[in-house]
C-alpha positions as CSV (number, residue, x, y, z in Angstrom):
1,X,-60.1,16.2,52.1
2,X,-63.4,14.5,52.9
3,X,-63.7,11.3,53.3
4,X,-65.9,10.6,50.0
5,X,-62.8,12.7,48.5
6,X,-60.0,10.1,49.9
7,X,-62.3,6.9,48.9
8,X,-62.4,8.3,44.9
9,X,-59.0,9.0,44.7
10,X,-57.7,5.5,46.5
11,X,-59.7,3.7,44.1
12,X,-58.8,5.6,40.7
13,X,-55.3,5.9,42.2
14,X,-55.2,1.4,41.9
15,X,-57.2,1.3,38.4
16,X,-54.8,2.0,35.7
17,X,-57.5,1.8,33.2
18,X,-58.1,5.2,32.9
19,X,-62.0,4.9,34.4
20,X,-64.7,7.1,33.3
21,X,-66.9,9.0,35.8
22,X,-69.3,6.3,36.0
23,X,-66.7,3.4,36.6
24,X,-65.3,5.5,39.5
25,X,-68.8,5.2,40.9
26,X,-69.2,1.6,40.6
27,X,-66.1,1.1,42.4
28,X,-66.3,3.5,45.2
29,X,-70.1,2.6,45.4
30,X,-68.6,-1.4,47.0
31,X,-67.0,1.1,50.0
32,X,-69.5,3.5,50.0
33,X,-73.1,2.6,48.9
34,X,-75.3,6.1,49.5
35,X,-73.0,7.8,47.7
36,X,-74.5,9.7,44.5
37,X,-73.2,9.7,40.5
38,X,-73.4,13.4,40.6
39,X,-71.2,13.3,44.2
40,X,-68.4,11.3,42.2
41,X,-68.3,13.5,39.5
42,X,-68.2,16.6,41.5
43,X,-64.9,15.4,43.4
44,X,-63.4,14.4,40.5
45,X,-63.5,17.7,39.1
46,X,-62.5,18.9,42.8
47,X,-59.5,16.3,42.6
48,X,-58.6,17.3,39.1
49,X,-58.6,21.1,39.6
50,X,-56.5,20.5,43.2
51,X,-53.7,18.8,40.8
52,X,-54.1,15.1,42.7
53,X,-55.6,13.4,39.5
54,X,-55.4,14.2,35.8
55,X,-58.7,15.0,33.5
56,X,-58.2,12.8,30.2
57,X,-60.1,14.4,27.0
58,X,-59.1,12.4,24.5
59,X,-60.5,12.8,21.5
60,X,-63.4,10.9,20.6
61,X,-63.5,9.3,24.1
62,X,-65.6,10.2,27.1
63,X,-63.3,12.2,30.2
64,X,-61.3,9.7,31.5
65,X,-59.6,10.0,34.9
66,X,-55.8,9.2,35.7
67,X,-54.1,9.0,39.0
68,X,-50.9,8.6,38.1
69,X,-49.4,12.5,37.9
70,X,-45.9,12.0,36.4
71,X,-45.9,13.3,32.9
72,X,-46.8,10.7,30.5
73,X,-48.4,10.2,27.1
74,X,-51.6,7.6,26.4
75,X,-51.9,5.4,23.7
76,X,-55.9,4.8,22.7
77,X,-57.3,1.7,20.6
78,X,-60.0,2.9,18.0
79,X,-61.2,-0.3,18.4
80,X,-62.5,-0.8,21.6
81,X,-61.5,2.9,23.3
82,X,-58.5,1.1,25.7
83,X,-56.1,3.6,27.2
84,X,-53.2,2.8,27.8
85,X,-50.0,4.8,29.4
86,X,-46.9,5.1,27.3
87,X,-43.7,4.9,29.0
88,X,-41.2,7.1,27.0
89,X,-39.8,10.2,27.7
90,X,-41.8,13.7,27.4
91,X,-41.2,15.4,24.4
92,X,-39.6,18.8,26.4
93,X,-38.2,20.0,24.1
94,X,-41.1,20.7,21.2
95,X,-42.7,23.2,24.2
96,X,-39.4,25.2,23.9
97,X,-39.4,24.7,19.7
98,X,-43.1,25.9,19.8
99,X,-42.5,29.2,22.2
100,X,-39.2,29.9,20.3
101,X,-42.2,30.1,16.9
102,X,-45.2,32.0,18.2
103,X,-46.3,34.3,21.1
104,X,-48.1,32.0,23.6
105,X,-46.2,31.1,26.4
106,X,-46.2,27.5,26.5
107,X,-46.8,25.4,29.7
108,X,-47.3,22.3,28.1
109,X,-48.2,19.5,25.7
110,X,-51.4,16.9,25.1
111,X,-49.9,13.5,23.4
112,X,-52.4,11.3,22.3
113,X,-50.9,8.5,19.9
114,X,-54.1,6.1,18.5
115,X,-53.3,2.2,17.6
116,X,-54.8,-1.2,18.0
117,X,-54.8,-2.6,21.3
118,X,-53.1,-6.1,21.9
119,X,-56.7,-7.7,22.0
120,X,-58.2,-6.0,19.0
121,X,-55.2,-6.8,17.2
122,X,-55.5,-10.4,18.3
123,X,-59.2,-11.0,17.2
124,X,-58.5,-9.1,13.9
125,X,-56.0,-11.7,13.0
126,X,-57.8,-14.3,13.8
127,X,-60.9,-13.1,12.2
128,X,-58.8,-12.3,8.8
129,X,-57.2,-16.4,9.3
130,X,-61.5,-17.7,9.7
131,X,-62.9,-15.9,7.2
132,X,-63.5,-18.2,4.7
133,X,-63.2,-17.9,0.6
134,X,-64.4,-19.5,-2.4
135,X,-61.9,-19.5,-4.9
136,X,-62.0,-18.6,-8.0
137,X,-62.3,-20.8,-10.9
138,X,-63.4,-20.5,-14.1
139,X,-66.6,-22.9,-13.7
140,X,-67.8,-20.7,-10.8
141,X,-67.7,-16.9,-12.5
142,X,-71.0,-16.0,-13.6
C-alpha cells in the first residue's frame, strides 16, 4: 500500500457521495498536490480490483467509487445523478432463485433502484406551485 494508495482510499472511504474519478482527485489533490489525474485513476482501479473499494457503473452515470464494502443497493436521481445507499436487506435469495433457473453459477446481484432525490423533488414542487396560469374564460379563447 503506497502512500498515494492509503491517501485515495481515506478520503473516498469519508465521502459518501459516491465520487467520480475526478472528485477523488480534487480531494486528495488538498493532501497531496503533485499528484496526477491519471495516478488517481490508476489506484482506484488497483483499490477496486484488491476488493478495498467498490466500482459503481450505473447506468447512465459515469464510474462512481464506494468505500463502504458491506453489501448494499444505491438509489440514483435522474435528475441531478445523486447516489445514494439504500439501507435494506440484500435480496439473497433471488441469486439462489436465478441458479436454481439457468446454468450460470451465480455469485451475485447489481441493484440499481432510480427515483427523484429529496432536492429535485423539492424544486419540482415548488416550480409546479410558481408556475403561473391564465385561466380560461370565454373572452380570452381565440
Amino acid at each position: 500500500m503506497t502512500r498515494q494508495r492509503q491517501i485515495i482510499l481515506e478520503e473516498l472511504q469519508k465521502d459518501y457521495s459516491h465520487p467520480t474519478a475526478s472528485v477523488v482527485y480534487l480531494k486528495v489533490r488538498r493532501r497531496l498536490p503533485h499528484i496526477s489525474l491519471g495516478t488517481v485513476y490508476r489506484n482506484l482501479e488497483i483499490l477496486s480490483e484488491q476488493g478495498l473499494i467498490k466500482k459503481l457503473e450505473l447506468s447512465g452515470t459515469q464510474k462512481r467509487f464506494d468505500g463502504t464494502l458491506s453489501e448494499h443497493y444505491h438509489v440514483r436521481c435522474f435528475k441531478c445523478g445523486r447516489i445514494s445507499d439504500v439501507s435494506m436487506e440484500t435480496l439473497t435469495a433471488l441469486d439462489e432463485k436465478l441458479s436454481e433457473m439457468c446454468d450460470y453459477e451465480i455469485i451475485g446481484h447489481r441493484l440499481e433502484f432510480i427515483g427523484l432525490c429529496p432536492k429535485c423533488k423539492k424544486n419540482k414542487k415548488h416550480a409546479h406551485k410558481t408556475k403561473t396560469t391564465t385561466p380560461i374564460s370565454p373572452g380570452n379563447i381565440s
